[in-house]
N, C-alpha and C positions, 0 to 999 in steps of 0.2 A: 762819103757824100750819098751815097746808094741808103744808108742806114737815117740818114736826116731827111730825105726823100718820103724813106719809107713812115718812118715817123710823122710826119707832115701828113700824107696820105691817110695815115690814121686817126691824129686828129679832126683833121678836116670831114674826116668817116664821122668820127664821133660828134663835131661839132653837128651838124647836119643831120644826124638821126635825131638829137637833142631839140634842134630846131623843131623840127616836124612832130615833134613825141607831143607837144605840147598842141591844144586847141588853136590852130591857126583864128586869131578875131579878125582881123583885115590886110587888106595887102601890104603894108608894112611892114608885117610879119617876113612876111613872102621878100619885100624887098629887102631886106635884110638878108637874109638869106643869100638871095641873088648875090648883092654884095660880098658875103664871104668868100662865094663860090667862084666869080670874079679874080680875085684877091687869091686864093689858091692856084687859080690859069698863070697866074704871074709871077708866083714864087716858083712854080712848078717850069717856066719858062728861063729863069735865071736856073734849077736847079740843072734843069737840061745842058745849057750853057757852059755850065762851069765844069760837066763832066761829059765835054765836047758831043752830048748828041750820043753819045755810045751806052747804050742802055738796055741793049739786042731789045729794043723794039718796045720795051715796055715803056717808056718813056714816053712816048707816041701815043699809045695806045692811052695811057690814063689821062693825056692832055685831051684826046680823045674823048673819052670820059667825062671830062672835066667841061669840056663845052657842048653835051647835049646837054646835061646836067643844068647847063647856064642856059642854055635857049630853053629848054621845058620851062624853069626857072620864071625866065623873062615872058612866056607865053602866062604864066599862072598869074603875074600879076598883073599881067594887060587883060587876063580875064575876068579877075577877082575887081580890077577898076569900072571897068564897064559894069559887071554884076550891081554894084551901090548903088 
């Protein structure tokens, strides 16, 4: 589970530098994104789950992660909306 975890996390790396590599045009962009990031919080919350929480801590820490990620995220495109 640790190795599916970990793989996720890299995707999810990769998907998200991908995102951003390219010229953001407008906040849909961005919301999209959001989206993903989202959508990772949740698989990452079942993975937690199903490997009761024992993760010495890393587990935590990348859900962690995983939601300023989402709040920056959500701040970018309630700024990028106002910005039009």
């Amino acid at each position: 589970m640790k190795k599916a975890m970990a793989i996720s996390a890299l995707g999810l790396a990769f998907v998200a530098g991908a995102a951003f590599a390219d010229k953001v045009r407008d906040w849909q962009d961005l919301e999209a994104v959001h989206h993903h990031v989202q959508e990772a919080i949740h698989e990452l919350e079942r993975a937690r789950a199903a490997n009761h929480y024992d993760m010495a801590g890393h587990g935590a820490k990348a859900e962690a992660h995983l939601r300023a990620a989402e709040h920056e995220l959500h701040e970018a495109v309630e700024s990028a909306k106002a910005a039009k």
